[in-house]
N, C-alpha and C positions, 0 to 999 in steps of 0.2 A: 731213672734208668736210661741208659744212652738205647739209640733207635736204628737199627739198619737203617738205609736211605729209601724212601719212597721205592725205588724200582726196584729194589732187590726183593723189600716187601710183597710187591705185589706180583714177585717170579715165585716166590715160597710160599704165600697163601694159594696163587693160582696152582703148583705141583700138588701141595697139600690137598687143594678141595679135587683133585683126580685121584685120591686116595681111597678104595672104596673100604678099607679096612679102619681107617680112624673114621669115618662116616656110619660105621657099620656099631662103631664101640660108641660115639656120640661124641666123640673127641673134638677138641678145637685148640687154636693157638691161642696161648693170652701175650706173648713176647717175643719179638722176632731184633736182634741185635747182631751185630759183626760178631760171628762163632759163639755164639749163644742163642737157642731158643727154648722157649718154654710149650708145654703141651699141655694141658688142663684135661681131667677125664673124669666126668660126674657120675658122682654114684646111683647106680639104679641092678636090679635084679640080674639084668641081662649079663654083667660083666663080674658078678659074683661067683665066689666055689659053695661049695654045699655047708662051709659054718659062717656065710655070712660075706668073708672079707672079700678085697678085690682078688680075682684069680691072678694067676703071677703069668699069663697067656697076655691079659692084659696090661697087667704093670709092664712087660717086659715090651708088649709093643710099642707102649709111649714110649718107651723109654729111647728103641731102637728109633723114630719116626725124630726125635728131637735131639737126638746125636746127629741122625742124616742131615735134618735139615739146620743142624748149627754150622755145620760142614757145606754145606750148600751156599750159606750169606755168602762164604767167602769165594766161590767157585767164581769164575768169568762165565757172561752167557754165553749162552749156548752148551755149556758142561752138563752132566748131568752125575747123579750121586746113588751109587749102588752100595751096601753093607758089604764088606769082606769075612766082619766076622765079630760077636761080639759075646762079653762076657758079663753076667751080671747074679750078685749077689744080694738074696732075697734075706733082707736084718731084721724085720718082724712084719707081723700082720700086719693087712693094708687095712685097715679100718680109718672112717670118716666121710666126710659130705664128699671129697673131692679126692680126688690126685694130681701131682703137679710134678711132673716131667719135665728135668732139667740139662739140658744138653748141652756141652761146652764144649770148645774145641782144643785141644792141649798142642795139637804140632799140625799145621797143614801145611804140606807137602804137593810137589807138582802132580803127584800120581794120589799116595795115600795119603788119611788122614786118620789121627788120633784123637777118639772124644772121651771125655768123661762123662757116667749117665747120672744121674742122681735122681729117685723117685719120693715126694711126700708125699704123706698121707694129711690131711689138711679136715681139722675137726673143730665149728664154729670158733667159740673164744678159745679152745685149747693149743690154737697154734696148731704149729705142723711139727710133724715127726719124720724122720729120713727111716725110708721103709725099703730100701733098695739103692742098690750102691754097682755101677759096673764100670768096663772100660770098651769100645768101640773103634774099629777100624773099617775104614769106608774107602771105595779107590773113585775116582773122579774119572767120568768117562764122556765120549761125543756125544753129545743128542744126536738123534734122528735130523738125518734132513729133512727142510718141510720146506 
């Protein structure tokens, strides 16, 4: 699988680990590429609904956090990446060991950007299943000066 370049890597995991909300869910990145990231979220009680499966509070955050940051690889530094607005359809229960948050980038724009979300549910030899399906716009804006 092709690799964003070292520096852009270590601009999206540094934004990432000031995330208190994927730190909070246990979340982490397993793939960071040009308009494509991936977002990994292990199963445990905390991020479940009351029969078990992932809450869709949570499906939906990965989902949102690796649209932003697929949008991001491609940002210049110093930008920074805010959601405008996004839509996502929940295709079955999230059951398995994992989930795996698939953010792609479909059109980026000097202002906005278009992602595609895609969630699996990830169950040992059973393979994965697409449990969530959305679409994502994001507008690119200044950082802070520092």
């Amino acid at each position: 699988m092709e690799q964003a370049s070292p520096e852009v890597r270590q601009r999206v995991r540094a934004s990432f680990g000031r995330q208190g909300l994927m730190s909070h869910l246990g979340a982490r990145m397993s793939h960071i590429a040009p308009g494509r990231v991936h977002i990994v979220l292990p199963s445990r009680p905390e991020v479940t609904q009351q029969h078990g499966y992932f809450h869709a509070g949570a499906t939906s955050a990965i989902a949102d956090s690796a649209g932003g940051y697929a949008a991001y690889t491609l940002f210049p530094e110093g930008a920074e990446v805010l959601t405008v607005e996004y839509k996502i359809n929940l295709l079955a229960p999230a059951v398995g060991d994992h989930l795996e948050a698939v953010g792609t980038v479909l059109k980026s724009g000097r202002t906005l950007t278009v992602c595609q979300l895609e969630v699996f549910a990830v169950r040992g030899d059973a393979g994965q299943k697409l449990v969530a399906h959305g679409q994502q716009t994001l507008i690119r804006v200044n950082g802070p000066e520092r």
